[in-house]
C-alpha positions, 0 to 999 in steps of 0.5 A, a space after each residue: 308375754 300376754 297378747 293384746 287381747 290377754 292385756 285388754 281383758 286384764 284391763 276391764 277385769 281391773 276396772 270391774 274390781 276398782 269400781 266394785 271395791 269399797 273405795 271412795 268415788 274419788 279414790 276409783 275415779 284415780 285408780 281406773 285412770 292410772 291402772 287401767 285408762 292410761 295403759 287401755 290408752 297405750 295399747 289402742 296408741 300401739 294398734 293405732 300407730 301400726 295400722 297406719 304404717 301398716 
């Protein structure tokens, strides 16, 4: 299983290829949410929630 930081890194490295792929602004704008700002949101929700009961 990749680490929080492997997960991350994939992340922004998606988002570069979303938005320097030759889709339309609207087309980027609904894939970065879905494939990389909701699971970048996850992973933050995680590290928040452990350091609080941490």
């Amino acid at each position: 299983m990749p680490t929080t930081l492997e997960q991350e890194e994939y992340l922004y490295r998606r988002a570069i290829d979303i938005i320097e792929s030759a889709d339309t602004d609207l087309d980027k704008e609904e894939l970065l949410f879905k494939e990389v700002w909701v699971p970048l949101a996850a992973l933050y929700k995680e590290r928040m929630s452990a350091s609080k009961t941490g």
